[in-house]
C-alpha positions as CSV (number, residue, x, y, z in Angstrom):
1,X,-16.4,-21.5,-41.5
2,X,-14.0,-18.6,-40.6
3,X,-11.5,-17.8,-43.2
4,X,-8.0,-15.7,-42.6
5,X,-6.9,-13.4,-45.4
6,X,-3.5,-12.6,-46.3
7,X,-3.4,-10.2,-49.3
8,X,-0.8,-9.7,-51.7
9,X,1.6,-6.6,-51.4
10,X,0.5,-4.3,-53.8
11,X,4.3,-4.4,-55.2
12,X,3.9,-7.9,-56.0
13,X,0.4,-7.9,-57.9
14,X,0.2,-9.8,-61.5
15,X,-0.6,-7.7,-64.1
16,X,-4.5,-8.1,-64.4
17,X,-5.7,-8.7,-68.1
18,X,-6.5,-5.8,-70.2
19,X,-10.1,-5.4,-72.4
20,X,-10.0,-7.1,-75.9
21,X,-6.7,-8.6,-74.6
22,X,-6.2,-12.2,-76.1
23,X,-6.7,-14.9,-73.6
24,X,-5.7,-19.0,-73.5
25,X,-6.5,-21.2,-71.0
26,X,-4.6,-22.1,-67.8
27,X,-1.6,-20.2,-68.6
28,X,-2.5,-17.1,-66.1
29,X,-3.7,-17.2,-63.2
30,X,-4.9,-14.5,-59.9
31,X,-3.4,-12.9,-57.0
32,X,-4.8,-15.1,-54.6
33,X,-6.0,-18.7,-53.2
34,X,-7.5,-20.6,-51.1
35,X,-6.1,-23.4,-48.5
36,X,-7.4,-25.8,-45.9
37,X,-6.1,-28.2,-44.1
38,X,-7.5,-31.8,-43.1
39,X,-5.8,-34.0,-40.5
40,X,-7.2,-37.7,-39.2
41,X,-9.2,-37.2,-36.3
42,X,-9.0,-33.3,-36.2
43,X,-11.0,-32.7,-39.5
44,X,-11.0,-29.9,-42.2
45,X,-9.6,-26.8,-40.3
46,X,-7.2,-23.4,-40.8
47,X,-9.1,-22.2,-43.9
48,X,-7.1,-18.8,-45.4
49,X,-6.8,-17.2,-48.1
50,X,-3.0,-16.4,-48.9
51,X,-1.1,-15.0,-52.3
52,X,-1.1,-17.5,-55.0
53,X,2.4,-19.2,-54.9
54,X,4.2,-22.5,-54.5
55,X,2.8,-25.4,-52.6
56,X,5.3,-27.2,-49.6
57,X,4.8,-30.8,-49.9
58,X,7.3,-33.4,-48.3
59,X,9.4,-35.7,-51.2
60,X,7.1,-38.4,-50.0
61,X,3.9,-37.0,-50.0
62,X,1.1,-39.8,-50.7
63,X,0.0,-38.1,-53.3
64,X,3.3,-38.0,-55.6
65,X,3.3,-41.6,-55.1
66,X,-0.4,-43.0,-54.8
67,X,-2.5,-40.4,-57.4
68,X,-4.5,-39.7,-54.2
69,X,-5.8,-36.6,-55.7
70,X,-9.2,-35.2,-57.1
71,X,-10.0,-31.8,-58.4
72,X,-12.7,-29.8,-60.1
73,X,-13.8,-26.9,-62.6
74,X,-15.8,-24.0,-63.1
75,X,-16.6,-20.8,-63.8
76,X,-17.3,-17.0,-62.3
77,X,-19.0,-14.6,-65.0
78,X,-19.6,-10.7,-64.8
79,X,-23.0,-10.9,-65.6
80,X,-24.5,-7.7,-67.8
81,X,-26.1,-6.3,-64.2
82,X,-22.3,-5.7,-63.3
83,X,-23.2,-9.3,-60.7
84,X,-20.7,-12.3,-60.4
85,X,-21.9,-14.9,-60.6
86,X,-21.4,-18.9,-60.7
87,X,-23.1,-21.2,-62.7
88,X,-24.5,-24.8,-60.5
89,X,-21.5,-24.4,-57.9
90,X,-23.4,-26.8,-56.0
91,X,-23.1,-29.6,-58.6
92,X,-19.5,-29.2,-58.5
93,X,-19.4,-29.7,-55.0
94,X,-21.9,-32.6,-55.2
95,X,-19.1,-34.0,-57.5
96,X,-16.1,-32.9,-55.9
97,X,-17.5,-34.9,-53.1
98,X,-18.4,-37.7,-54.8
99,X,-15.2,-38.3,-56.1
100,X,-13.8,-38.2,-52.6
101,X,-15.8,-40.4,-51.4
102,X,-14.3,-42.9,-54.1
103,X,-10.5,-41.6,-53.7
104,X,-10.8,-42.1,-50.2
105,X,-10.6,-38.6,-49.3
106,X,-12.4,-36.5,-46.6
107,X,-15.6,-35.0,-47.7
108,X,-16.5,-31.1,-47.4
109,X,-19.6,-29.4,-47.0
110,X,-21.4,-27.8,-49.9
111,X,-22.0,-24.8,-48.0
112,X,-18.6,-24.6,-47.0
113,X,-17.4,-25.5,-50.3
114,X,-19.5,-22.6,-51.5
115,X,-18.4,-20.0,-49.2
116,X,-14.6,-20.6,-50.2
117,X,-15.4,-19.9,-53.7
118,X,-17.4,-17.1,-52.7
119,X,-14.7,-15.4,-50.7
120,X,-11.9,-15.8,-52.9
121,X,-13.9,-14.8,-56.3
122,X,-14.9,-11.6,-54.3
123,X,-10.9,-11.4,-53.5
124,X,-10.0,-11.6,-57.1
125,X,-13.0,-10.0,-58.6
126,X,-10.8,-7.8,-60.9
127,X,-9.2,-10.8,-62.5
128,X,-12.7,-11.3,-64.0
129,X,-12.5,-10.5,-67.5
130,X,-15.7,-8.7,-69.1
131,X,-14.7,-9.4,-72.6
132,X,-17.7,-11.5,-74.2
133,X,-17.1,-15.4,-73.6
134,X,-14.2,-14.5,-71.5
135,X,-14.4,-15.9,-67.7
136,X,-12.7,-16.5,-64.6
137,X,-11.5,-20.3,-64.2
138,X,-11.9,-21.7,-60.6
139,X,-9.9,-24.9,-60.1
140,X,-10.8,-26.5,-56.7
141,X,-8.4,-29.6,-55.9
142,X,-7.9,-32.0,-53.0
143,X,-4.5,-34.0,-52.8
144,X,-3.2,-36.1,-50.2
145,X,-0.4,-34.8,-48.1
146,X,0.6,-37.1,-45.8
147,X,4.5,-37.8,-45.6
148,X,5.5,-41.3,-45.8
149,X,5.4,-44.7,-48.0
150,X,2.6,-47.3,-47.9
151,X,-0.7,-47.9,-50.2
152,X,-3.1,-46.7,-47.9
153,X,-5.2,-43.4,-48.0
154,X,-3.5,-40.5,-46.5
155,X,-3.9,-39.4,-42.9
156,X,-3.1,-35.6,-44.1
157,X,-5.2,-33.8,-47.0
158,X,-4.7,-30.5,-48.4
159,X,-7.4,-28.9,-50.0
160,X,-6.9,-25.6,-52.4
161,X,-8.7,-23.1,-54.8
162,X,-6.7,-21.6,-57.9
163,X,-8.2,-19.2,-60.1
164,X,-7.6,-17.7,-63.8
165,X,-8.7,-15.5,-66.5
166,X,-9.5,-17.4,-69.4
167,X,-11.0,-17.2,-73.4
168,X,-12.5,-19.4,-75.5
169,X,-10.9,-23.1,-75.0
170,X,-10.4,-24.0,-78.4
171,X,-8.3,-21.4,-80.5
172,X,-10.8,-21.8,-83.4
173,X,-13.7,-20.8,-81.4
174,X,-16.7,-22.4,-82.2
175,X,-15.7,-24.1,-85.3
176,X,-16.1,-27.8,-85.3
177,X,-13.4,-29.8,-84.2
178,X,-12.3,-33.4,-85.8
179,X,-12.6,-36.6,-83.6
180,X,-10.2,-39.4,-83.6
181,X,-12.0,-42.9,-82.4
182,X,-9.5,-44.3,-80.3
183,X,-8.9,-48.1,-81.0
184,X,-5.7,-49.1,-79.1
185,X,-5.5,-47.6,-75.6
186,X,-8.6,-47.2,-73.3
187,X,-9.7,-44.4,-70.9
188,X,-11.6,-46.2,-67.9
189,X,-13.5,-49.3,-67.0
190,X,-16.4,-49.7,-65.6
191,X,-15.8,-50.4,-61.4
192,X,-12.8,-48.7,-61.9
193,X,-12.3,-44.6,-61.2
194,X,-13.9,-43.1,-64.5
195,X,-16.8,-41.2,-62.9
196,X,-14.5,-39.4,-60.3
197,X,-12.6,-36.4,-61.1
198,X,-9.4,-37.8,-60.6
199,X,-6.0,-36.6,-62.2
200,X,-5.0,-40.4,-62.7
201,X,-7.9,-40.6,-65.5
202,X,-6.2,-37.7,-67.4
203,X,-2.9,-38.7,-67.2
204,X,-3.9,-42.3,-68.9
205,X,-5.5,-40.2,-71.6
206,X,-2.7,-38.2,-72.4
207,X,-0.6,-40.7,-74.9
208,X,-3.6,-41.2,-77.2
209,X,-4.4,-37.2,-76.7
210,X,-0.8,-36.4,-78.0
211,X,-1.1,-39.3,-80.9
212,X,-4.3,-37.8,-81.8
213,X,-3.2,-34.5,-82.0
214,X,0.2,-35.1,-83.7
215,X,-2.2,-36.4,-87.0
216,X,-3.9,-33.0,-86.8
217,X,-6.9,-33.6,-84.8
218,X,-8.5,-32.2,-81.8
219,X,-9.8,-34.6,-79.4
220,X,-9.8,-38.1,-78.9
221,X,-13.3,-40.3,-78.7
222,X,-13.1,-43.1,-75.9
223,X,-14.4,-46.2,-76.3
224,X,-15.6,-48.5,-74.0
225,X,-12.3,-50.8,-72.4
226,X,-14.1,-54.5,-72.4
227,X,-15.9,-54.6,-76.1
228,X,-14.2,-51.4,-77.6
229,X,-17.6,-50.8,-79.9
230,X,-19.6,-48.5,-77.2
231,X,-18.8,-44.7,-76.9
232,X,-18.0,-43.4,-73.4
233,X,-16.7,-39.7,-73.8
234,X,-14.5,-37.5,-75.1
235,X,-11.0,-36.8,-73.6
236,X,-12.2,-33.1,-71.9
237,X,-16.0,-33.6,-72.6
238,X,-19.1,-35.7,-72.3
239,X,-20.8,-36.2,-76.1
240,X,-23.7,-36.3,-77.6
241,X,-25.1,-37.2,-80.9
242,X,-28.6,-36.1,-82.7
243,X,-29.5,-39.0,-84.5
244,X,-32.6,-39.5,-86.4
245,X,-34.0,-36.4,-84.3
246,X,-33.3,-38.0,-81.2
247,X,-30.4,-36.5,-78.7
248,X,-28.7,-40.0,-77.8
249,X,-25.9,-39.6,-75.1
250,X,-24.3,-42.6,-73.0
251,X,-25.3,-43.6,-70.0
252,X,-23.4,-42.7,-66.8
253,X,-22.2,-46.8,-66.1
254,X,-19.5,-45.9,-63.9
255,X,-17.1,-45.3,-66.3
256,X,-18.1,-42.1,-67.6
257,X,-17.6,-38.7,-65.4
258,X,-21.4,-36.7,-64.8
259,X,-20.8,-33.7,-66.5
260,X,-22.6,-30.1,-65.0
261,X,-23.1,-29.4,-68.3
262,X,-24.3,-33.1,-69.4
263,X,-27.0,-32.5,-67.1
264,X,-27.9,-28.6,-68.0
265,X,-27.8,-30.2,-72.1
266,X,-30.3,-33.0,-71.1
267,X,-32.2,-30.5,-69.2
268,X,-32.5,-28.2,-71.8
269,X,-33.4,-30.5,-74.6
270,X,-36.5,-32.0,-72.4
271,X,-38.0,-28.7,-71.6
272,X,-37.8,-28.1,-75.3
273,X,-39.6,-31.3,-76.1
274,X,-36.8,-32.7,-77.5
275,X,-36.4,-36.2,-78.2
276,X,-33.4,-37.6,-75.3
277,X,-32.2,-40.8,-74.6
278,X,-29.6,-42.0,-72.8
279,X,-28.5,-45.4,-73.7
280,X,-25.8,-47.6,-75.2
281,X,-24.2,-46.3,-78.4
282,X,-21.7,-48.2,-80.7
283,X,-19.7,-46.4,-82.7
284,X,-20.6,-48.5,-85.7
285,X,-24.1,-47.1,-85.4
286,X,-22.1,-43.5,-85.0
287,X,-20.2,-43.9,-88.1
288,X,-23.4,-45.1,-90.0
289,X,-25.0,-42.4,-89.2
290,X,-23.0,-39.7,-90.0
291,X,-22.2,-41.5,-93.9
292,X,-26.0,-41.9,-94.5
293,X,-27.1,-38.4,-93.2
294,X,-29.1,-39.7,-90.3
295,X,-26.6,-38.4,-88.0
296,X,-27.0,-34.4,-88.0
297,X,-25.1,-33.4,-85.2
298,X,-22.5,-34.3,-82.8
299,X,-21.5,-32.2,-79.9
300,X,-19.4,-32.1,-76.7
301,X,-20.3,-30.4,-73.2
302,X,-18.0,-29.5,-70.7
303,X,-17.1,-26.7,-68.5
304,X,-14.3,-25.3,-70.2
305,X,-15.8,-25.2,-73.8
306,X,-19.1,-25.5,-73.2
307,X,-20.6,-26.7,-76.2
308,X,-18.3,-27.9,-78.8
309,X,-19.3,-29.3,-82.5
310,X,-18.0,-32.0,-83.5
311,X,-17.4,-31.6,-87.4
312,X,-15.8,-35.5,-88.0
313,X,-14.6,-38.8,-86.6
314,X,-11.8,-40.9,-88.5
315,X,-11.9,-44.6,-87.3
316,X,-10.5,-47.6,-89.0
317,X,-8.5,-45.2,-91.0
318,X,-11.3,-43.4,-92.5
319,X,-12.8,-40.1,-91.8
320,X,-16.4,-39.5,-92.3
321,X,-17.8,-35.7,-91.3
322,X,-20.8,-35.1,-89.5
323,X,-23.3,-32.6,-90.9
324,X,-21.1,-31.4,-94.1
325,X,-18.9,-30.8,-91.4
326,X,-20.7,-27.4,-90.0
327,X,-22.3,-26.4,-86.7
328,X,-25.5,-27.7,-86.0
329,X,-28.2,-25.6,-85.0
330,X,-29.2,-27.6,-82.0
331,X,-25.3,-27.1,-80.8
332,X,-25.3,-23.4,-81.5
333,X,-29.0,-23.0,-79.8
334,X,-27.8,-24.9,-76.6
335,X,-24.4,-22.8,-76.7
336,X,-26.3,-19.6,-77.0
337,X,-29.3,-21.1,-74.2
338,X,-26.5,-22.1,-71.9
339,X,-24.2,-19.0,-71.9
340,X,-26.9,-16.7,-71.9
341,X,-28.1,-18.1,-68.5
342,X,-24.5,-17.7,-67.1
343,X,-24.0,-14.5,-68.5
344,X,-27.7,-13.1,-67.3
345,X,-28.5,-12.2,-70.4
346,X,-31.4,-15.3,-70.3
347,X,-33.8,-16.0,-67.4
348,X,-32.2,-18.5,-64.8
349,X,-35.6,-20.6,-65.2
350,X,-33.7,-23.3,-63.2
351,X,-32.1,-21.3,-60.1
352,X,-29.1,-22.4,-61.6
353,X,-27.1,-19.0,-61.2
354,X,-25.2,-18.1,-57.5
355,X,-24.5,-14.8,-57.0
356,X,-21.3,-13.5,-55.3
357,X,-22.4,-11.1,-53.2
């Protein structure tokens, strides 16, 4: 794939972040990004690289209408060799496509997927923050572009890489965060689009997410939409539970997205000989658990956060903790395990690290 470049003038250049400088999520982002254009018939082509800045999209572009629209999310690391490097790009592309497939939007090659990221993280390398936990944020997203009115998939498709320094997601850190079971609204159904990355599934999340949060907690816990009793995920993560010694997550049914870092937990947790299984959970069995001890952990994996404990859930208007309400030691081993691989301070056993060359 042959990529143009147009750099930024050096006059116009964001201010890159500074060491031991305080950084949030998604609020900055690089110099740079990438485009690519796909057309019916003519397939994926002028692929360039061009100074981050605003989109052009008609008023009735499909996908301000439609939701015709995927997108993904990972990570670039300055590993302690001085390398960049990315952590199971190929997943992410194995998923990006994936949920094109189910969008109805044109596929892309790993490979070229791969050497996108590649030249635009070598672009921005600067914007790569070597504070410890600190990363860059790669956001690659697919929208449809076609101009015009009618529920059908778009003809036109515009594909795009945004990048960003980022911290820790939560402001606490690692503490753990508290749950609230959602009862009322639901997140996906099963046939419907709740494995694909699609920016309809976290727009329907957002009303309970803002509830949640305006009675002081963190996250919200989905249920599932036809019984309500079984737990799918959390709003920005997939979740796990250790219970009775056993790692119990939910299966992937359709409704649930398939995680990189679901995978690299399960992964993980079998090479150590630990107990996994991945089956149907109620939440009754959940909130059992954590009132009579036999629950001693709960976590989320994602991206973004990583690992994230989970200190308690409040459901039926009741909140119970989980684990006194402290960080496991199965969380904080997997959390340690799973950055130490992307930060190349632990043996990539798996081949799971990329190198940007």
């Amino acid at each position: 794939m042959q990529i143009t470049v147009t750099q930024v003038a050096e006059n116009r250049r964001r201010p890159k972040p500074n060491r031991g400088e305080k950084l949030g999520f998604g609020n900055r982002f690089s110099d740079h990004m990438f485009l690519m254009d796909f057309a019916s018939g003519k397939g994926w082509g002028n692929a360039r690289i061009v100074p981050y800045g605003p989109l052009s999209l008609a008023p009735s572009a499909m996908v301000l209408h439609y939701g015709q629209e995927i997108f993904e999310g990972m990570k670039a690391y300055f590993a302690r060799d001085g390398a960049v490097c990315l952590f199971r790009p190929d997943q992410n592309a194995e998923r990006l496509n994936r949920s094109a497939a189910r969008m109805c939007l044109p596929e892309i090659p790993v490979e070229d997927q791969f050497a996108a990221l590649r030249a635009l993280v070598r672009l921005d390398r600067e914007w790569i923050p070597r504070d410890e936990g600190a990363s860059l944020y790669i956001r690659p997203t697919m929208i449809g572009t076609e101009a015009g009115l009618g529920v059908r998939p778009s003809a036109e498709v515009l594909f795009f890489i945004i990048t960003g320094p980022v911290g820790a997601y939560y402001a606490r850190g690692f503490d753990p965060v508290r749950i609230l079971v959602e009862e009322t609204y639901v997140r996906a159904a099963r046939g419907g689009t709740g494995e694909a990355k699609t920016g309809g599934n976290y727009a329907a999340s957002l009303l309970a997410a803002k509830k949640a949060k305006e009675k002081g907690f963190d996250q919200v816990l989905w249920l599932d939409a036809e019984h309500r009793r079984f737990v799918e995920e959390v709003g920005t993560m997939n979740i796990f539970f250790v219970l009775r010694g056993e790692l119990v997550t939910p299966p992937l049914s359709g409704s649930i997205l398939p995680g990189v870092t679901r995978d690299t937990v399960l992964t993980l947790a079998r090479e150590w000989k630990i107990p996994v299984a991945e089956r149907p959970v109620e939440i009754d069995e959940i909130l059992k658990g954590a009132a009579d001890g036999t629950l001693s952990e709960t976590f989320g994996s994602g991206t973004a956060a990583v690992i994230s404990p989970v200190g308690s859930f409040s459901c039926h208007g009741k909140e119970i903790q989980v684990g006194r309400g402290r960080t496991g030691e199965f969380s904080l081993r997997l959390y340690r395990e799973i950055t130490g691989i992307q930060y190349g301070e632990i043996e990539d056993r798996h081949h799971w690290i990329r190198r940007v060359e």
